[in-house]
N, C-alpha and C positions, 0 to 999 in steps of 0.2 A: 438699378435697385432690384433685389431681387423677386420673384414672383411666388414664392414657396408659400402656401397658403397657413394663415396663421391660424391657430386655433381658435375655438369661441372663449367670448368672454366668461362661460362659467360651463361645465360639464357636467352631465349626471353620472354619478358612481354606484356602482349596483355592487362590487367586492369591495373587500376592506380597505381597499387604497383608499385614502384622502380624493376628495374631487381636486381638481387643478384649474387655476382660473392664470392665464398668461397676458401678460400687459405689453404691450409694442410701445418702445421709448425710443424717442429722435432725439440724438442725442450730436448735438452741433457742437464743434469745437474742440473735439476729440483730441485733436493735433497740437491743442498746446499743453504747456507743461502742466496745471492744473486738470481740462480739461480729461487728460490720460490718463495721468498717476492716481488722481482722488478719486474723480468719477468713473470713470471707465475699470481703470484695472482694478483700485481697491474697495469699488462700491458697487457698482450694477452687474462686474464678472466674478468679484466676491458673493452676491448675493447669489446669482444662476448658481455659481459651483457648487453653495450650499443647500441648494436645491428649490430656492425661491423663502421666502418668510411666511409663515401659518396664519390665517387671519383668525378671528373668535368662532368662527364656526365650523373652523378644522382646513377649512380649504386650503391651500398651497397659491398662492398666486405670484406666481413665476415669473420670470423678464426678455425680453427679446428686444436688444440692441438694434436700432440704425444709426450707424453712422455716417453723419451730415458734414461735410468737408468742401473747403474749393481743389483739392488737390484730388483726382479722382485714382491718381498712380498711389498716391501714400497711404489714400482709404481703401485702398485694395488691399498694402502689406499689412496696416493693423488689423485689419480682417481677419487675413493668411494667419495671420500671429498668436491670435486668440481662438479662432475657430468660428468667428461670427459669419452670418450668411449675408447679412444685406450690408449695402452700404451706397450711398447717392452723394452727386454733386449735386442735383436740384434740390435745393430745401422747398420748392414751390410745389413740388408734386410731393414730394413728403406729405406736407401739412396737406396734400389734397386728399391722402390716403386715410381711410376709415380706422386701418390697423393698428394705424402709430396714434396710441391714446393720448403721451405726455409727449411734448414738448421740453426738452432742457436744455439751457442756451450756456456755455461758457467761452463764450466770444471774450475780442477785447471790447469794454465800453463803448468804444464809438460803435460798433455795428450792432449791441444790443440790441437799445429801443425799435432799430426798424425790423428785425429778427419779433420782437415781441408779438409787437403787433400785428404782426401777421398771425402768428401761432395764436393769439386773443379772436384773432377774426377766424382762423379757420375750429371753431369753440376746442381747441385742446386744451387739458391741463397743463399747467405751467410749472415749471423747477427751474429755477436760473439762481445765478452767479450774480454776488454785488459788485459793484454798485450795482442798482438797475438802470439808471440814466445819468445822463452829465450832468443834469440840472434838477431842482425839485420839482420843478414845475409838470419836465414830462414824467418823472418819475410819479408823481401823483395821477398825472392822466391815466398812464399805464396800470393805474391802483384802482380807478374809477371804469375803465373802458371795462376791464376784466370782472369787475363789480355786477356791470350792466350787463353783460355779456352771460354774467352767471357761471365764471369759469375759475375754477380753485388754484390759487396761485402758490407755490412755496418758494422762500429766498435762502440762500446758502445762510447759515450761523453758525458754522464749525465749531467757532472757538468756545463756543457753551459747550460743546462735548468734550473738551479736554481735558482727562485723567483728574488733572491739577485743579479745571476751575469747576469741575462736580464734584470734589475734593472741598472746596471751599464753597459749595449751594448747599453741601448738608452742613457744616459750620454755623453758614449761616444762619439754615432753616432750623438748627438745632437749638440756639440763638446762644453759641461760645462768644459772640462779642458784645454782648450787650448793647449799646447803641455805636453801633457804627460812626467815626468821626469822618475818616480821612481813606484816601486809596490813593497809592501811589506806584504809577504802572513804568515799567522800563519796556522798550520793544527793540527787537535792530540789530543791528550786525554790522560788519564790514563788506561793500560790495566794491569788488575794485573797479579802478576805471578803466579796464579792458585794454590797456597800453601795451604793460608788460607781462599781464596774468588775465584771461577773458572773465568780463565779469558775469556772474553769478545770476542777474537778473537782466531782464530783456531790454535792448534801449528806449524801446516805447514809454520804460516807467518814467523816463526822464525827461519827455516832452509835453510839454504842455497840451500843446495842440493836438497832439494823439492820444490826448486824455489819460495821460501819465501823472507824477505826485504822490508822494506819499499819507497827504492829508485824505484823498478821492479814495487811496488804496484802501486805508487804515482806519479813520475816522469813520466807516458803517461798520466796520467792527467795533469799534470801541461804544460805538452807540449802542447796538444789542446787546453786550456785555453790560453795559453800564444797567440801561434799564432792567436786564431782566435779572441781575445781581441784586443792584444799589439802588436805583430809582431814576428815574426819565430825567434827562438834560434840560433843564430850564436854563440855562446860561452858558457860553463858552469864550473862554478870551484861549488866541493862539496866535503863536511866532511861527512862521514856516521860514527855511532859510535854503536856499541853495549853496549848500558850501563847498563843493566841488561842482564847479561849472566846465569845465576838460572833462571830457568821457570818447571813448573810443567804440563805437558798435561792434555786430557782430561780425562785418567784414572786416574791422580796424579801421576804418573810417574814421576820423577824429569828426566830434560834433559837441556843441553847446548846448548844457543842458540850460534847458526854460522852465521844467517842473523841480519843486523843491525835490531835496533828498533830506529832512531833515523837518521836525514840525514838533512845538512845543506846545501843550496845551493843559489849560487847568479849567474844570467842568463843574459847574454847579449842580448838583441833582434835587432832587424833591426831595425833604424832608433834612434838609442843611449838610447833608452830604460832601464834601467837594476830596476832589477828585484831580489829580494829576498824574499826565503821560504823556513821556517824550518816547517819539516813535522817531526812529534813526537810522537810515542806511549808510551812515558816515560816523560808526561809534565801533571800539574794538572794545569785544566783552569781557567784560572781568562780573562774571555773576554765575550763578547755578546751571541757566538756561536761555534761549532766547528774549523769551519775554517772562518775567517776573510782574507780579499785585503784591504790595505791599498793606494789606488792610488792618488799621488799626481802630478796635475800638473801645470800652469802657471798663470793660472785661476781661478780655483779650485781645490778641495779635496772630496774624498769619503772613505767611509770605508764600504763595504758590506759583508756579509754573508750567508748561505743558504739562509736568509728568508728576513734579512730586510738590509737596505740602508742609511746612513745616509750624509749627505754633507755640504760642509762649502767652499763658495763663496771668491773669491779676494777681494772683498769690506766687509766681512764679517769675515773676519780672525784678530784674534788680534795681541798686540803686545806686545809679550813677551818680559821680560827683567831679564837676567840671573843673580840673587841676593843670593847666597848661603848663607846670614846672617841672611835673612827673610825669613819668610813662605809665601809661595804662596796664597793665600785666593781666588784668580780665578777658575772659574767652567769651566775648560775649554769645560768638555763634551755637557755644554748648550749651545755652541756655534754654535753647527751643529743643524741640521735641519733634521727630518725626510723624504726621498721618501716616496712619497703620493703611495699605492697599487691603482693604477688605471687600471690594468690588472684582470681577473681569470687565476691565475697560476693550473695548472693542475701537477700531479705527471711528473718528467724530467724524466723517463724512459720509460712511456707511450706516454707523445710528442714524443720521438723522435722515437720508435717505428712505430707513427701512420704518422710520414713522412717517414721514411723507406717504411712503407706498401704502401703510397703514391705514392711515387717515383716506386719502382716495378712493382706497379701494371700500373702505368702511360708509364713508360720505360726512365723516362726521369733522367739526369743524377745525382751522390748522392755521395757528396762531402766528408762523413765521412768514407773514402771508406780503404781496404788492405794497401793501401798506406799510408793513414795516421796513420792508426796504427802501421807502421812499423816507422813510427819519433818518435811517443812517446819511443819504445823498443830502436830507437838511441840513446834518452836522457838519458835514463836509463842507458844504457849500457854505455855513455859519464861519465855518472855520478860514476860509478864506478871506472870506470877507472880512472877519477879526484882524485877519494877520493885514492883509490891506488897508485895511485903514486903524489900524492899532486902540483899539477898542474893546469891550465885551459886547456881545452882540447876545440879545435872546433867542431864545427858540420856543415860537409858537405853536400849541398843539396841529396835527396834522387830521384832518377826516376828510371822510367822503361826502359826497352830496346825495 
């Protein structure tokens, strides 16, 4: 790691420059595909390049990268690559180090929690990757120890920052639908089973044991979507299915998958809401985008996506009439109307990054916090156990003590 002395946390400026206040972020996990492409290249070397984010009193406060790896040859080249100075195999002298203020973990799930809590004990700020634990249980401890500890916690929610579905948060804050009835989510794609084309995602997703599944992946998404759209999950029934159980790893090793590739679920929300979304890595798309929301309600309709939004008004809806004798000759997809992009969306992992950094560096409070990531792991965990035992299962509030 390197020894290059880091700056102070806040600087007096005597010429018109901006003061500059520099943050040291350990940033573990670097090496995998998320860890790289979100975090590192399009969020915390986006942010340096642009010369760090302004805070309310003019300051500049800036970012200085470690990266935290087992491989200390590969954390050398993304180093080289980017132009970064430091980089460690120890994560233990990391977190011993004064410099490095956050803590950001995007490990795989299994080596989260013990990752956590260390950076909790060594009092860093925390930024991690959901799930935050296999279970709710530690996921809640993790939510409590950090509480006690008096250490500000933030969990990844991307998908709130998506073109599409801040597209559809002014919709709704607008109130185009009246009362919201129904949401009906598509997610998913094709991933092969690496036999005769490598597949697409890591074999890890598809073992159980190695805390793979698309329910653990997907389901803490769907839970911060749902809440901070529609309203908090009071209910969930779900089919998880493994329907391709042949899969071939990254050496082409044939292997049995044990975690589902395939999860069906329909969610109750607060205020009669419900809610349906099949999230699918064994589904070839016939739609606009990856994942589509269909939300219909009194009012109106919307159907959004990563990027774009499209809607169709109460005075603007036709009227169908069910004739199974005759063909349909209606268009009905002309019917809607495109959302006008009247915003600059910015990459969702770098927004919410640079309000994390915000909020830190400000001290003021930051909602996407241990706790919330420990509802997505309930869902998840609900959702299993639905589909196990073939049932609706509730979901009880989660707090601290």
């Amino acid at each position: 790691m390197s020894e290059t002395t880091i700056a102070p946390a806040s600087t007096t400026n005597t010429s018109s420059a901006p003061a500059v206040r520099e943050v040291g972020i350990i940033l573990n996990g670097v090496s995998g595909r998320m860890g790289y492409r979100q975090h590192l290249v399009r969020s915390i070397l986006a942010i340096r390049e642009q010369g760090g984010i302004e805070l309310p009193d003019g300051t500049k406060l800036t970012v200085r990268p470690l990266l935290v790896g087992r491989s200390e040859a590969k954390l050398a080249e993304l180093a080289a690559r980017h132009g970064i100075e430091d980089y460690t195999s120890d994560l233990d002298a990391a977190l011993a180090d004064p410099r490095w203020e956050i803590y950001a973990d995007f490990l795989v799930t299994k080596a989260r929690a013990s990752a956590l809590r260390k950076a909790i004990a060594a009092g860093k700020t925390i930024y991690t990757e959901k799930p935050t634990a296999e279970t709710v249980e530690e996921a809640l401890e993790l939510a409590q120890l950090a509480a006690d500890a008096g250490v500000k916690t933030g969990v990844v929610h991307d998908k709130l920052y998506l073109p599409g579905l801040q597209k559809l948060k002014r919709l709704i804050d607008s109130g185009f639908f009246g009362r919201i009835l129904s949401v009906r989510g598509e997610f998913g794609y094709w991933v092969f089973e690496g036999d005769w084309q490598p597949a697409q995602r890591p074999s890890w997703n598809y073992r159980a044991e190695d805390g793979g599944g698309i329910i653990v992946d997907m389901f803490p998404h769907w839970n911060y979507v749902l809440e901070n759209l529609f309203g908090k999950v009071e209910t969930v029934y779900a089919q998880a299915a493994v329907h391709i159980a042949d899969r071939w790893d990254e050496n082409g090793e044939h292997y049995t998958a044990t975690a589902e590739d395939a999860a069906y679920g329909v969610f109750e929300l607060e205020g009669g809401v419900v809610a349906q979304i099949n999230s699918s890595w064994t589904v070839r798309v016939n739609r606009d985008e990856l994942v589509e929301f269909h939300v219909d309600g009194t009012h109106g309709s919307a159907v959004v996506g990563l990027f774009g939004a499209k809607i169709q008004s109460r005075n603007a809806t036709p009227k169908p009439v069910w004739n199974p004798d005759l063909a349909d000759a209606h268009d009905y997809d002309a019917d809607w109307a495109e959302v006008p992009t009247n915003d600059v969306f910015q990459n969702g992992f770098k927004q919410q990054w640079e309000e994390f950094l915000l909020s830190f560096a400000t001290g003021t409070e930051y909602e996407y916090d241990l706790l919330s990531g420990a509802r997505g792991v309930q869902l998840a965990e609900a959702g299993l156990r639905s589909s196990s035992e073939g049932r609706k299962v509730e979901i009880t509030p989660l707090s601290l003590g």
